[in-house]
Backbone as numpy.savetxt, mean C-alpha at the origin, in Angstrom:
# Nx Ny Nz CAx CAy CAz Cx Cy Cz
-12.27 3.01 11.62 -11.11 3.27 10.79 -10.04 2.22 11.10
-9.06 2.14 10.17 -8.63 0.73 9.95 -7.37 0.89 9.02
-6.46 0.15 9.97 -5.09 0.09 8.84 -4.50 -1.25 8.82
-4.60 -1.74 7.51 -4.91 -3.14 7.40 -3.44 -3.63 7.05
-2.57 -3.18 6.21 -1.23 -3.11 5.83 -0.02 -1.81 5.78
1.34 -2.30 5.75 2.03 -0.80 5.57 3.54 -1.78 5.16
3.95 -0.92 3.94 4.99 -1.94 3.63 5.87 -0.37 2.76
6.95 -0.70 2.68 8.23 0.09 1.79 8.72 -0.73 0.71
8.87 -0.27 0.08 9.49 -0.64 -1.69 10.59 -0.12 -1.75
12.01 -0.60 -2.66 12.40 0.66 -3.47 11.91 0.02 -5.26
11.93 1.34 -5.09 10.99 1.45 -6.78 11.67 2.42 -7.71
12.82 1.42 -8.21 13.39 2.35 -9.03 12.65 2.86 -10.53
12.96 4.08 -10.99 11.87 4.72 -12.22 11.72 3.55 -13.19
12.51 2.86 -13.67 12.80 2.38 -15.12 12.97 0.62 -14.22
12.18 0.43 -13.66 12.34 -1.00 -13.20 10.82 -2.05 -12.50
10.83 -3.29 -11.87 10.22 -3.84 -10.93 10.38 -3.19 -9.64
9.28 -2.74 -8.89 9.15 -2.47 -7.19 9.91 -3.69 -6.35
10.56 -3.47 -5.52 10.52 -4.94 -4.48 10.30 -4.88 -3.19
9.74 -5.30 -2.65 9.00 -5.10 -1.15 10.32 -5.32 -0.16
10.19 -4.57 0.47 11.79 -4.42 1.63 11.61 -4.54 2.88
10.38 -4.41 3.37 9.78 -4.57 4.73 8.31 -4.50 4.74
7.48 -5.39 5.27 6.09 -4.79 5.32 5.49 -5.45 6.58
4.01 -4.93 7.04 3.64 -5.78 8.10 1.75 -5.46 7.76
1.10 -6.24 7.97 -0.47 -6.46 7.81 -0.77 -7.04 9.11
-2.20 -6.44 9.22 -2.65 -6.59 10.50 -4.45 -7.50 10.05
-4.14 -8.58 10.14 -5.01 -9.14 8.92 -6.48 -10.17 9.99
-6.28 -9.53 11.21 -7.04 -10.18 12.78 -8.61 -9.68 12.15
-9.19 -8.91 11.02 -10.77 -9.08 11.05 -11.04 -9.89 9.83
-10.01 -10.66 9.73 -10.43 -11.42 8.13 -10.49 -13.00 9.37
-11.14 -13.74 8.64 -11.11 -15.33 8.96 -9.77 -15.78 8.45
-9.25 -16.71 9.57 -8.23 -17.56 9.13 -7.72 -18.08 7.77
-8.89 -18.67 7.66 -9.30 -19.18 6.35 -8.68 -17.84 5.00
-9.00 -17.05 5.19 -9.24 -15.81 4.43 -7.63 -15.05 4.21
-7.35 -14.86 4.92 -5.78 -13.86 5.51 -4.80 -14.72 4.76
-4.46 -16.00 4.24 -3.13 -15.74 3.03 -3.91 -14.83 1.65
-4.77 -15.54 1.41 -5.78 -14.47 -0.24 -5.63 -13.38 0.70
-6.12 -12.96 1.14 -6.25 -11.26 1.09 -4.79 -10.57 1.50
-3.96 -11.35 1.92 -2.28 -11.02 1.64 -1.45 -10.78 0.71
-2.05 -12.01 -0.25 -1.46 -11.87 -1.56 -1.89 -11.06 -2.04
-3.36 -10.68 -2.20 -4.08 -9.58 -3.32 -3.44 -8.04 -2.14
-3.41 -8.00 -1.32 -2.73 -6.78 -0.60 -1.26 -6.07 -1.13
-0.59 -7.42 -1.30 0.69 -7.54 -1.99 0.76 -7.05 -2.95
0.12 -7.80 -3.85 -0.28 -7.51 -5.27 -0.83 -6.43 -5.89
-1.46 -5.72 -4.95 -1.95 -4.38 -5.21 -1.11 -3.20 -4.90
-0.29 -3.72 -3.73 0.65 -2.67 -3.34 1.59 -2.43 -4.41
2.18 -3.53 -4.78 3.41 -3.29 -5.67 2.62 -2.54 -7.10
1.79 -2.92 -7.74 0.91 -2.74 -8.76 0.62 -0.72 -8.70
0.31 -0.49 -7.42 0.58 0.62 -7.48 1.58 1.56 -7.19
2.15 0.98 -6.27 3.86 1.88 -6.25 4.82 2.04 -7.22
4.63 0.84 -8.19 5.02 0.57 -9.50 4.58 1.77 -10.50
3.60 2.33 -10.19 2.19 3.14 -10.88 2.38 4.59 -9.99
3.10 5.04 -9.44 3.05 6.25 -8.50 4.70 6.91 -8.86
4.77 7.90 -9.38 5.96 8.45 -10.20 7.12 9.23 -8.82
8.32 9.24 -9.18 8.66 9.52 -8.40 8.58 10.82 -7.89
8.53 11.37 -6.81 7.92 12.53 -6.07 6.57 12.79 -5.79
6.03 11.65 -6.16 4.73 11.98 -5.83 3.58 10.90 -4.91
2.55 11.75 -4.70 1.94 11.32 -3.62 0.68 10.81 -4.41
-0.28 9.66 -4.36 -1.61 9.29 -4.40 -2.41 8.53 -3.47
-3.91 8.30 -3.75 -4.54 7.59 -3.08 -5.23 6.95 -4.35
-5.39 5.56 -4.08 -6.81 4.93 -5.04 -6.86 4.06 -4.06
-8.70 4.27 -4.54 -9.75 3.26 -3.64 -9.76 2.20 -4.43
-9.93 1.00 -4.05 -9.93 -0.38 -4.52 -11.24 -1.41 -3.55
-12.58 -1.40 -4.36 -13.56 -1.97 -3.37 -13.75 -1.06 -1.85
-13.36 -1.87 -1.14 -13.58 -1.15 0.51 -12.20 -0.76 1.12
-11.06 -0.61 0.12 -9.60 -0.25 0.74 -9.04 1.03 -0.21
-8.57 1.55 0.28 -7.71 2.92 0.01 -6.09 2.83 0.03
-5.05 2.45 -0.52 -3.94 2.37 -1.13 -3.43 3.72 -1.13
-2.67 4.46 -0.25 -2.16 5.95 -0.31 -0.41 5.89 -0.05
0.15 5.99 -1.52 1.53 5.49 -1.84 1.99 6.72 -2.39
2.93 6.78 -1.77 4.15 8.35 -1.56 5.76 7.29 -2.11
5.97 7.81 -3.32 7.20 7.71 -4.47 8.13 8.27 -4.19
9.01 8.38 -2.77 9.90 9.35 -2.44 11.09 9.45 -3.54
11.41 8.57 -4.07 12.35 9.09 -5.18 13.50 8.96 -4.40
14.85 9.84 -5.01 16.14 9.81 -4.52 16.44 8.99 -4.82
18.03 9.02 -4.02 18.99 8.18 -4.46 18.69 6.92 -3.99
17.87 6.66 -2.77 17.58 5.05 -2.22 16.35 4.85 -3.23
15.33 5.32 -3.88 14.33 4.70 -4.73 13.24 4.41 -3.85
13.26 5.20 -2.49 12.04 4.31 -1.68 10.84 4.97 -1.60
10.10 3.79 -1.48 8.40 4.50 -1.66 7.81 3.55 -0.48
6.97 4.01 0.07 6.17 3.43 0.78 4.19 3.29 0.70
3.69 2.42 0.91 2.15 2.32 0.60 1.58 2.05 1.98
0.44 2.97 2.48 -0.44 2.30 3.43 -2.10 1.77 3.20
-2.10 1.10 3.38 -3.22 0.36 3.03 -4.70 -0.24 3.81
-5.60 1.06 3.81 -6.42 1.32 4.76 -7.86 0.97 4.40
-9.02 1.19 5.49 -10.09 1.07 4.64 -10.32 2.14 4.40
-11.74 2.76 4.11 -11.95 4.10 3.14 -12.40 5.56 3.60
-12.32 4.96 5.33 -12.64 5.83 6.36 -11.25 6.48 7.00
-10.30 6.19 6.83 -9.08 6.58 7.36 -8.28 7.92 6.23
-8.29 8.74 7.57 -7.78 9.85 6.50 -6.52 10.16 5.85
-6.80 10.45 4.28 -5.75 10.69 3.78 -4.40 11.58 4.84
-4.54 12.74 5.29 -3.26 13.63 5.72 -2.42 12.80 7.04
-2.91 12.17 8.13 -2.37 11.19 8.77 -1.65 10.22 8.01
-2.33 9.35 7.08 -1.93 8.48 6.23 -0.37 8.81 5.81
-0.54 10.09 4.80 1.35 10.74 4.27 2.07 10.74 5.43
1.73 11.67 6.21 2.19 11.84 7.50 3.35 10.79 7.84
2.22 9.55 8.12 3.03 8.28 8.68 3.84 7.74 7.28
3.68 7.80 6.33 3.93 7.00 5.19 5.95 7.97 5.53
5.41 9.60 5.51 6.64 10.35 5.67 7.65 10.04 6.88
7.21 9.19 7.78 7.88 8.84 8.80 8.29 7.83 9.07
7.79 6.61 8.33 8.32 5.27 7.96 9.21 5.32 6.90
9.39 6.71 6.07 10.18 6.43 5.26 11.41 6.80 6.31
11.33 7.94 6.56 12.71 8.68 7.53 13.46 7.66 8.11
12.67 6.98 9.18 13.27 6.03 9.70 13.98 4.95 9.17
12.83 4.34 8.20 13.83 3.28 7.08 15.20 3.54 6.73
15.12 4.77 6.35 16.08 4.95 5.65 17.60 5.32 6.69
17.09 5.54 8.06 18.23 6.17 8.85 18.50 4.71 9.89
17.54 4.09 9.73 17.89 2.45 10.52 18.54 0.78 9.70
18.06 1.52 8.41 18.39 0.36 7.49 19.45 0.34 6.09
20.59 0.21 6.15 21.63 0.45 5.48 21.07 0.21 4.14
21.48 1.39 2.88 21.09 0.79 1.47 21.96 -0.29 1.08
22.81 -1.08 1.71 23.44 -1.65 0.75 22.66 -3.23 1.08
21.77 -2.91 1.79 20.58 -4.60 2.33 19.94 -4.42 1.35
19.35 -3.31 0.55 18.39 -3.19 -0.05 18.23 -4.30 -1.44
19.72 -4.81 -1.57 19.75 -6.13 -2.80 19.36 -7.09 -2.14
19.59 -7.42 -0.88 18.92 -9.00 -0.36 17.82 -8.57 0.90
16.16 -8.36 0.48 15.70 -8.10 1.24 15.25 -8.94 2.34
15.30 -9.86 1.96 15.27 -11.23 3.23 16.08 -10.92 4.12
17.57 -10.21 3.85 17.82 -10.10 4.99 17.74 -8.75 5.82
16.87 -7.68 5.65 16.45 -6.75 6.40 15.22 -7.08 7.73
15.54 -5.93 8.87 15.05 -6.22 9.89 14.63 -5.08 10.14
13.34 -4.75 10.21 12.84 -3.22 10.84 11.39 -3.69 11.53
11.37 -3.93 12.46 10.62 -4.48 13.49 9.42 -2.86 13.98
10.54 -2.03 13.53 9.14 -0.60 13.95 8.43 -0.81 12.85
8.08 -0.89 12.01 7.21 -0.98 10.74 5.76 -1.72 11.69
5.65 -2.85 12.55 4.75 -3.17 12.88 4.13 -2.25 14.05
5.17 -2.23 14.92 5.13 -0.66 16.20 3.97 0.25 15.10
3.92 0.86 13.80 3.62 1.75 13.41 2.23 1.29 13.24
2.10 0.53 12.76 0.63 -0.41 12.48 -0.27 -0.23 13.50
0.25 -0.50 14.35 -0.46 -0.81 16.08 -0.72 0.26 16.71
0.33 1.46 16.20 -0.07 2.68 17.11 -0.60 3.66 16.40
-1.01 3.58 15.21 -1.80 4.30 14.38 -2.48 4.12 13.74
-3.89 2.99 14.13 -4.84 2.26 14.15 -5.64 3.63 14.22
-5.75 4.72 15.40 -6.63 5.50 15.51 -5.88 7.11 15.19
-5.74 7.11 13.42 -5.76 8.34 12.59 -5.54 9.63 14.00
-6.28 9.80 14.74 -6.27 10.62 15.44 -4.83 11.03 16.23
-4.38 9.88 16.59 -2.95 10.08 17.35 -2.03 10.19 16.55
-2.36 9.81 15.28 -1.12 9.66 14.72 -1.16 10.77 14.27
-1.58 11.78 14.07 -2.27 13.42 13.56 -1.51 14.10 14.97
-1.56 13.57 16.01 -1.50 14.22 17.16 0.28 14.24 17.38
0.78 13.29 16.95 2.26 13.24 17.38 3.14 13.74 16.12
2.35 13.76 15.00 3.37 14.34 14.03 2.90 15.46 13.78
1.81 16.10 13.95 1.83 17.67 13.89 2.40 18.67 13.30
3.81 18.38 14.28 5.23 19.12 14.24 5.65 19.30 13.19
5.24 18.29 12.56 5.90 17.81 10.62 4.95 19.07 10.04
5.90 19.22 8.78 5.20 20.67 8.06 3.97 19.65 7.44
2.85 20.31 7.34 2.00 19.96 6.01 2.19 19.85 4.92
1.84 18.52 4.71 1.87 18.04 3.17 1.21 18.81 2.17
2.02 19.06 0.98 1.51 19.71 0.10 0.29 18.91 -0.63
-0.83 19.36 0.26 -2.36 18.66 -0.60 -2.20 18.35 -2.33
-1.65 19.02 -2.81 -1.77 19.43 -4.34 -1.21 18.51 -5.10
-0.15 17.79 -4.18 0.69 16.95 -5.22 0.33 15.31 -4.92
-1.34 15.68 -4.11 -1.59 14.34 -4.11 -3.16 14.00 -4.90
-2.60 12.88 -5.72 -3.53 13.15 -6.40 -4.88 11.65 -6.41
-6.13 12.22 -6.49 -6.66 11.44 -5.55 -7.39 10.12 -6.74
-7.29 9.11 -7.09 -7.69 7.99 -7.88 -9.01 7.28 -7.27
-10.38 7.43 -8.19 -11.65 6.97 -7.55 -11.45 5.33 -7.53
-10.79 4.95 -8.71 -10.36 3.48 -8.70 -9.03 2.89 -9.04
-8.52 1.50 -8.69 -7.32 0.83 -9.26 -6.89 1.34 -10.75
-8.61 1.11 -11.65 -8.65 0.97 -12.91 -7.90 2.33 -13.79
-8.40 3.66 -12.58 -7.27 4.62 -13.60 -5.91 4.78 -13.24
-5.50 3.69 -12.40 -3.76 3.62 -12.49 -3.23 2.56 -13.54
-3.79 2.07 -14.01 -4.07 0.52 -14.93 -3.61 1.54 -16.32
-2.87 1.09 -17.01 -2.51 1.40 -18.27 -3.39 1.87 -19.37
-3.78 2.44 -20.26 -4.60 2.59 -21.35 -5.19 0.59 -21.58
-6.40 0.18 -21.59 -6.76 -0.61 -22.38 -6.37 -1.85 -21.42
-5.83 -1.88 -20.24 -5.45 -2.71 -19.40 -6.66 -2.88 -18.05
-7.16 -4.22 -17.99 -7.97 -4.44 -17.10 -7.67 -5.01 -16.15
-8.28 -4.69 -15.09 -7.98 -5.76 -13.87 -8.30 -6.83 -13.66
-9.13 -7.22 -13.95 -9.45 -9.16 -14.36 -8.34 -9.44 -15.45
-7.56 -9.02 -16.27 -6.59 -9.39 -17.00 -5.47 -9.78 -16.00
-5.41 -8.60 -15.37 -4.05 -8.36 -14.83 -4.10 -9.23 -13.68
-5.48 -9.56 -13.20 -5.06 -10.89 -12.16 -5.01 -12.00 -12.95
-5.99 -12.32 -13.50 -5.09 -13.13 -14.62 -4.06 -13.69 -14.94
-3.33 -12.99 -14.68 -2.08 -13.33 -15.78 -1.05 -13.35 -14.52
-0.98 -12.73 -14.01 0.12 -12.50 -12.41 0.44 -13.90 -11.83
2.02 -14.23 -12.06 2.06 -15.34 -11.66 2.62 -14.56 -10.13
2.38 -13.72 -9.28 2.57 -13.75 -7.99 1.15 -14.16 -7.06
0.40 -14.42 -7.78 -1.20 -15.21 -7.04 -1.72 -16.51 -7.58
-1.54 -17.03 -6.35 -1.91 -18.66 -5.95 -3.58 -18.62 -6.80
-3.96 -19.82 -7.43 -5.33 -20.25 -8.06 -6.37 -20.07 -6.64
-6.17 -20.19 -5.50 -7.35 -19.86 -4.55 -6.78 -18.37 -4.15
-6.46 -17.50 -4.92 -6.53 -15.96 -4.74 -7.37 -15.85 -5.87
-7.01 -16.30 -6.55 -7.68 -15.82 -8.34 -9.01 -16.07 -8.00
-9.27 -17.03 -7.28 -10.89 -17.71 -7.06 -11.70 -16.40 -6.38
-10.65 -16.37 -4.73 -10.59 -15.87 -3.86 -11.44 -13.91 -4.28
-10.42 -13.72 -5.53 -10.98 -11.88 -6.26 -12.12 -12.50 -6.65
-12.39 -13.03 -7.95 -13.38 -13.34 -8.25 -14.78 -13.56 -7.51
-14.93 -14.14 -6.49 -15.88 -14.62 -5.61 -16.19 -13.26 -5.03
-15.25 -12.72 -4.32 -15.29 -11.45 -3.55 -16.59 -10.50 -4.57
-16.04 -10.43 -5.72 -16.23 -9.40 -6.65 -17.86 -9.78 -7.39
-18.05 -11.08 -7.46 -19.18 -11.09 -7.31 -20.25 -10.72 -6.39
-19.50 -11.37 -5.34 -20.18 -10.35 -3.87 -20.53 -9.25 -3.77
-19.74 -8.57 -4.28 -19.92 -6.96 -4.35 -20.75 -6.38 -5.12
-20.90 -7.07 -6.53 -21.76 -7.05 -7.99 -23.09 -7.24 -7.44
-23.33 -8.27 -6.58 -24.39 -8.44 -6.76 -25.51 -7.78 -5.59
-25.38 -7.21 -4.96 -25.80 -5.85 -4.37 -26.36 -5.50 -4.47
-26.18 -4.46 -5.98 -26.56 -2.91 -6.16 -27.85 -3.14 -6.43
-27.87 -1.59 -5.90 -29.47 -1.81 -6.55 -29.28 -0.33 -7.26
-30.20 -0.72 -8.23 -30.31 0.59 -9.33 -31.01 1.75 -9.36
């Protein structure tokens, strides 16, 4: 089990997401590999927090990663996404997602939230590192009431957060936030994956 990214947005209803802090832990990819799979991490994050309404909780699987983004809403607009592989359990996941928000929000003044370059929340990576193994991180928040299972709702793929008639080879496509060796970078991957199955 594996937590590959964890980043905060505010995501106002009627607007663009903007990333406010994040940190990726990107040590089982090749050198070579870790800016593409940053950007498409990026790119997916915002794509779905953008896509996750406010008050509410989801998960979608994407290939071999799981995206589980909590829309806290309110007056700050903040949402946060963790970004795992497909073995890491959802209820830890909120858990922490619920506790990176708390903190954000009680360490980091809203009025940074217009120039995020200049925000500093250095626990965001602390969180990465110490909840690598689902288990502890289950173990220290406990205390926290249980998440209401119900209001999370669980997505088998990217594709049903994707608009009516909107594809994901479009939508990388067209995204001028990914460099031509990301675009390569999905593509190649995705053949990889295609070519596999067996029937």
């Amino acid at each position: 089990m594996r937590i590959y990214s964890l980043a905060i947005f505010t995501a106002p209803p009627s607007g663009s997401a903007t990333q406010l802090a994040a940190y990726a832990d990107l040590s089982s990819y090749s050198f070579y590999q870790r800016g593409s799979v940053q950007e498409f991490l990026n790119f997916f994050s915002k794509t779905v927090v953008e896509r996750t309404q406010s008050g509410q909780r989801q998960s979608v699987e994407e290939q071999s990663y799981k995206f589980n983004a909590y829309n806290r809403g309110g007056a700050d607009n903040l949402a946060a996404i963790i970004i795992t592989d497909l073995e890491y359990p959802a209820r830890p996941a909120f858990s922490l997602l619920q506790k990176v928000l708390d903190d954000f929000s009680t360490q980091v003044p809203r009025a940074s939230f217009t120039t995020p370059s200049s925000i500093s929340f250095p626990t965001i990576k602390t969180y990465v590192e110490k909840y690598q193994d689902p288990r502890q991180a289950d173990a220290i928040m406990k205390v926290q009431a249980e998440l209401d299972e119900t209001k999370i709702i669980l997505h088998k793929t990217i594709e049903s957060v994707l608009q009516r008639g909107e594809k994901l080879d479009n939508l990388v496509e067209r995204s001028n936030n990914l460099s031509a060796q990301s675009k390569m970078f999905y593509k190649t991957a995705k053949k990889q994956n295609n070519c596999c199955v067996i029937a």
